[in-house]
N, C-alpha and C positions, 0 to 999 in steps of 0.2 A: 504494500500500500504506500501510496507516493504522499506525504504530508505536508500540508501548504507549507510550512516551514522553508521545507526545499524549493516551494515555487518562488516563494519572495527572494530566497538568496543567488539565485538565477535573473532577477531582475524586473518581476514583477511587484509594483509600488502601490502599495495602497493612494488610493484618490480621497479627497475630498469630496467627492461628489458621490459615494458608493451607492446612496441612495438612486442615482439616474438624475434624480430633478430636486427642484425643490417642494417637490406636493406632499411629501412625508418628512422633511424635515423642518426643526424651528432653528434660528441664531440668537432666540431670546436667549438672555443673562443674568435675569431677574430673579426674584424668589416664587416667578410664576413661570419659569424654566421646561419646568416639566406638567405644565397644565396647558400647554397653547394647543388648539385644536389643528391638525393638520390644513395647507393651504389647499386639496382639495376637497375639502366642505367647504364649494362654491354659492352653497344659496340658502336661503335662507329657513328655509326648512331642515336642510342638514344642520345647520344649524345651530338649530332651533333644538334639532334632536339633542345635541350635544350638549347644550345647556342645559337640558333635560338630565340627561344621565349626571353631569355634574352636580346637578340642585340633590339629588338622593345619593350621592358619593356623602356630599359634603353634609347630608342630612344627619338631626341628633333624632333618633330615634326615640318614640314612650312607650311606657306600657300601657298596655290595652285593662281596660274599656281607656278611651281618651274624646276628647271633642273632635279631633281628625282621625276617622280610620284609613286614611291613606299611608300615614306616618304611626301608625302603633302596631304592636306587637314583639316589643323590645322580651327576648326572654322568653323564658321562667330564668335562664341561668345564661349568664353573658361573660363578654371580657372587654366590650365596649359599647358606647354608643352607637358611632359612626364608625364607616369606614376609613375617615380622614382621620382618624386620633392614631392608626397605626401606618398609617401610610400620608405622613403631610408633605402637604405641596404632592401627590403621587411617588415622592420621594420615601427614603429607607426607612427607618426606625431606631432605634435605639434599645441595648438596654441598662437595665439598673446599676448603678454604682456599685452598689450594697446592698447589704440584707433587711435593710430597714426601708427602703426606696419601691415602689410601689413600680409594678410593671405597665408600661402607659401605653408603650408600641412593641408590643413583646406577648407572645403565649408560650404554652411548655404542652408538649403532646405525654399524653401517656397511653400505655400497654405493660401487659402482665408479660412476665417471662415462659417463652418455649422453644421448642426446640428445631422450629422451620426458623433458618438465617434469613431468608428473605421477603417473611410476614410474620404479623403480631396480632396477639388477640387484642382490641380495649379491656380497660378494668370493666371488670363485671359492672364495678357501681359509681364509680367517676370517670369511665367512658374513654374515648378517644383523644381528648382535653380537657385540661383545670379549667374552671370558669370560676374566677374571684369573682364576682358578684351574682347577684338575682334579686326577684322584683320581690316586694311586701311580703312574708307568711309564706315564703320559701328558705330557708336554709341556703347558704354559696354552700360551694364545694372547698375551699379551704384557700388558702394563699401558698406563692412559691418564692419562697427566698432563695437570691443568688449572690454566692459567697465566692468569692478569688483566693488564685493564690499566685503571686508574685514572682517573675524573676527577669532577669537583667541576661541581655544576647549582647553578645561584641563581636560587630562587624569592621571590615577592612577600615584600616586608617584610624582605628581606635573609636568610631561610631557606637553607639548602647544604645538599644531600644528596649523598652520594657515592658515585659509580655505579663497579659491576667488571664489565667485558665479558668472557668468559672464551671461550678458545683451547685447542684438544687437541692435546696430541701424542703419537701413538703409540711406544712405546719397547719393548725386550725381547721384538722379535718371536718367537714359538716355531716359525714353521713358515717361515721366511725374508721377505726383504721385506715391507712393507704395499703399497707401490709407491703408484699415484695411489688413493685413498680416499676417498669423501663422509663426516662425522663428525657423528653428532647426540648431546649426551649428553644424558639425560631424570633426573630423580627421581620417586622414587614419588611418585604420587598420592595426595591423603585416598582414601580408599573408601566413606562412607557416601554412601547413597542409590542405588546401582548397580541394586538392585531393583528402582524408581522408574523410575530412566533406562530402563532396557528396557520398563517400561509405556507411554513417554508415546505419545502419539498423534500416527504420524508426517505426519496432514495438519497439524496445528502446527505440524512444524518446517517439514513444508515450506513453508506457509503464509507463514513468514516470513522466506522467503530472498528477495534480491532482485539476481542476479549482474550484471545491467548496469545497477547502481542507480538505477531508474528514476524515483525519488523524487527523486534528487539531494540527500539529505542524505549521500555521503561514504561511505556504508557499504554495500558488496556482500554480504552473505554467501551462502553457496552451501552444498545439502547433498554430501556425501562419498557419493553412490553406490557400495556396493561388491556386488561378485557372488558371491552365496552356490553355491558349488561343491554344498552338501548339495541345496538348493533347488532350484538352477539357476532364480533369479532375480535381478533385484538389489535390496538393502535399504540402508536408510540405515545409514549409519557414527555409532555415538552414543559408544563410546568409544575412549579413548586420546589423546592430546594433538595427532592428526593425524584425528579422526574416522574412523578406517580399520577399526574391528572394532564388528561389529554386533550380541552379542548379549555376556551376561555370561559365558554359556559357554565361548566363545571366547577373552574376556579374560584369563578364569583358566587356561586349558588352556595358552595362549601363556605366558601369565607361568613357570608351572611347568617348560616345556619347553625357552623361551628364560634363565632365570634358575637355576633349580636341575637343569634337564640331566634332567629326569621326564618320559617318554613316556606316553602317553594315545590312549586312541582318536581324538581328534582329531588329534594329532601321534604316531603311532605310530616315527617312526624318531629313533634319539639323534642329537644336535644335533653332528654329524662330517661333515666337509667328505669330498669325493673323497679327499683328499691324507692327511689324519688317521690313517695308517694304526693306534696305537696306542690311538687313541681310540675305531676301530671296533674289535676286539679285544679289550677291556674288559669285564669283568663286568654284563651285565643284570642288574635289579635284578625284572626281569619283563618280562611283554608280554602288556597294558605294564606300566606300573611304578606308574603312578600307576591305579587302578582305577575303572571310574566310579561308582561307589558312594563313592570319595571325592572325586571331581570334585564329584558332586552335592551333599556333607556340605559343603564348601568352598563350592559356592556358592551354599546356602539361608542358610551364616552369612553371607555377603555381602550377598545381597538384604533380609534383615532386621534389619541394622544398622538401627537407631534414628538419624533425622535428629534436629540439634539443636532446639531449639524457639528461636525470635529470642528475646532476651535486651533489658531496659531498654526496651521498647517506646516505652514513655510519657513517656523521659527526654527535654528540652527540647534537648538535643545531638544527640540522637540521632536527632530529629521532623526539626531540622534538617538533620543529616547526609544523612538521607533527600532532601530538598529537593535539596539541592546533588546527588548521586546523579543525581537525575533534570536537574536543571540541565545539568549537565556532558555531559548523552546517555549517560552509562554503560548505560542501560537499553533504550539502542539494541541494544546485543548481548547484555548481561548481563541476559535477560527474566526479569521480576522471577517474572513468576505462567507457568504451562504448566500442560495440562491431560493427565489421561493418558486411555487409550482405554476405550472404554463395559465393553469382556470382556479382563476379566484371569484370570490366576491368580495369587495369591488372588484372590478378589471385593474385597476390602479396598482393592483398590490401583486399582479400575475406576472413571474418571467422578471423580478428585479435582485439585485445584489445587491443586498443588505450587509450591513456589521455588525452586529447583533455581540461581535465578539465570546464566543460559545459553539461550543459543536450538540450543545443539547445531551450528553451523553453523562452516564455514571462514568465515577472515576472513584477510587480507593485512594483517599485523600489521607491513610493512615491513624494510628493509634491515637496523636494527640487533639488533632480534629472529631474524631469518631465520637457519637452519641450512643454507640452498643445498639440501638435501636432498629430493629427489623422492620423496613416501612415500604409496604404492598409493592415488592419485587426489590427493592432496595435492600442493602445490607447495610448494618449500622457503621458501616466504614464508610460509606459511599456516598458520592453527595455529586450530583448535576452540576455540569461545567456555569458557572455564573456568568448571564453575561454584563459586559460592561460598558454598553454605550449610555454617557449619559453619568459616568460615576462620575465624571470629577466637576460637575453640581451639587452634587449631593452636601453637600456645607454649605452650598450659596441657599438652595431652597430648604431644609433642615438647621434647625439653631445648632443643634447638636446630632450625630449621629454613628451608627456603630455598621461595622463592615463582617463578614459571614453570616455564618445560619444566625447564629444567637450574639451577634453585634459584642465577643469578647475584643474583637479588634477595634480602637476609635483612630485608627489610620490607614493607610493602603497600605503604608509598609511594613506595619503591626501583620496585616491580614498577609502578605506576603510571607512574612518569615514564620505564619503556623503551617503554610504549606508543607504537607509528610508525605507518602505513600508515592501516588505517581506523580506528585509535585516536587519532590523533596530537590531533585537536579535543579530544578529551577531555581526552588530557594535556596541552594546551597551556592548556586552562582551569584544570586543578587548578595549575600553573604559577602563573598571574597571579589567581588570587582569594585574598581577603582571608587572612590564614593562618587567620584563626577559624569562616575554615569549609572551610578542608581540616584542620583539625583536629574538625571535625564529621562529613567525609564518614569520615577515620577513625574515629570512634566509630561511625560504623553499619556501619562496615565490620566492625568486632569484634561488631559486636552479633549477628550474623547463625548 
């Protein structure tokens, strides 16, 4: 298998333009960066839509019975309001300092331990996720504290960076014991380009996976098959931080249902275990609750988020940052260019070359990264290449923000040196080269 790596070093150059035009990209700068709606929503009906879907992004959710039943049915059992308190500005999340700091853009998945590596059961009675809160004359299910532990990395030229590995404990059980539990805690996601992601063309990904690394460059990646129940087939898995959900519908459907406690035709039953008895008992807010007229309003404004456009193209740090990028194998997983499939909907989005920075695929990211966590075809080592267009916003539209699954990194170059398994080469390069050009690879890392 021949890997872009080897095509850039041969002479072919990433463009500024990757997108073809500018109808999917923005140059905004601003801390509304990553909310501008793409330039083709030429009329006003599109819109219109898109305002639409942003008005219920940005919505606080109530419990039901309320004066508006368009806007209730917040719960029995939640971890927010809105979708914007874990994802602002469509931007990343964060999470906790400490164990006393309250998780605001941040959940923690659980499952019971067994012995399939690459599924997990939910706890029988706190489910597939903690949910800190719930509405009146229900019980939460308890709080999760995240506790660090400390240590100091020295890179080339005497450089230190200093890394927090971070630990959960469950505390303030509401429905008795947690007993043995698997813990994963994640932060929101950026969200632009999700439109995109669903278009690409999955002979690409799978093109470029390569599970019993046959090349012997170090790097396996494998696609996340998962089995569409609607279909009864199976499809590649393109999002979430486990590759495990395969379309954007879905993404949104789960988020709303596991995070604000919204049922949906997709998830038609509230998020209450067997045992929950006051939770099932609880006010519907409908059925369902969330409509798919507003499923759909939510995820046309997600599909046509505006990607950012690369930034300082031209700049002499940044030419070389790119170099080093490519030096280092970053572009072993992190594939710079992906192409999406010939018939879309829109047509807009059929037949272009995207950089999405990602090949969409698992990768065994290693022991220190690893959640132990078995998650629907995933192994708890293994984590979905991330992509990166649009990271180095991520501080312009975020006050604050944290980089992996569970935001223990609050820098790129933090996040870089936890890279283990089939990242380690890379991090072990950016370790021992010159600092003037890991201070390059970070300029193009912002630049993006």
């Amino acid at each position: 298998m021949i890997r872009l790596i080897a095509l850039i070093s041969i002479g072919i150059v990433l463009s500024a333009k990757v997108y073809a035009d500018d109808l999917l990209e923005t140059t905004e700068l601003s801390r509304r960066a990553l909310s501008i709606p793409m330039a083709l929503l030429d009329s006003e009906q599109k819109l219109g839509q898109f305002a639409a879907g942003r008005s219920l992004f940005n919505q606080m959710w109530v419990i039901a019975p309320s004066n508006d039943a368009d806007i209730d049915g917040l719960g029995p059992l939640y971890n927010s309001i809105s979708c914007l308190a874990c994802h602002p500005g469509n931007g990343r999340g964060r999470a906790p300092d400490g164990p006393t700091e309250k998780m605001r853009s941040m959940l923690v998945r659980l499952s019971v331990p067994g012995e399939n590596p690459f599924h997990s059961k939910p706890h029988p009675v706190y489910g597939g996720q903690l949910q800190e809160f719930a509405v009146s004359g229900v019980p939460s299910e308890g709080r999760a504290e995240l506790h660090y532990e400390y240590s100091t990395i020295t890179l080339s030229e005497g450089e230190k960076a200093i890394l927090r590995k971070p630990s959960i404990q469950l505390v303030n059980p509401g429905y008795g014991d947690f007993g043995e539990v698997l813990t994963s805690a994640r932060i929101g996601p950026a969200l632009v380009g999700m439109g995109l992601i669903e278009m690409i063309d999955k002979q690409e990904i799978v093109s470029w996976q390569d599970p019993n690394d046959a090349n012997a460059d170090g790097i396996s990646g494998r696609v996340n098959w998962i089995w569409d129940d609607i279909m009864q087939t199976r499809k590649i898995g393109r999002f979430g931080y486990k590759a495990n959900i395969v379309s954007l519908d879905r993404q949104t459907a789960n988020a709303f249902h596991e995070d604000l406690g919204l049922t949906s035709a997709l998830f038609p039953d509230e998020n209450c275990s067997a045992i929950q008895h006051d939770c099932q008992k609880a006010v519907s807010g409908g059925e369902p609750e969330l409509t798919s007229e507003q499923l759909h309003a939510v995820n046309f404004y997600l599909k046509f988020l505006a990607v950012p456009a690369p930034r300082k193209p031209d700049n002499p740090k940044v030419i070389r940052g790119r170099a080093v990028f490519d030096e280092a194998a970053c572009a072993a997983c992190h594939r710079p260019q992906i192409r999406t499939q010939e018939n879309t909907i829109p047509k807009a989005f059929a037949d272009r070359l995207i950089a999405p920075y990602s090949d969409f695929l698992l990768h065994d990211m290693g022991e220190d990264l690893a959640d132990n966590r078995p998650d629907n075809g995933a192994t708890g080592t293994e984590w979905r290449t991330a992509p990166l267009w649009g990271i180095g916003l991520a501080e312009q539209v975020g006050d604050k923000v944290g980089y992996l699954h569970d935001g223990r990194a609050t820098t790129l170059l933090e996040a870089i040196l936890w890279h283990g398994g089939e990242g380690q080469k890379s991090r072990d390069a950016v370790i021992n080269m010159p600092k003037s050009d890991r201070d390059a690879l970070l300029e193009f890392l912002n630049s993006l």
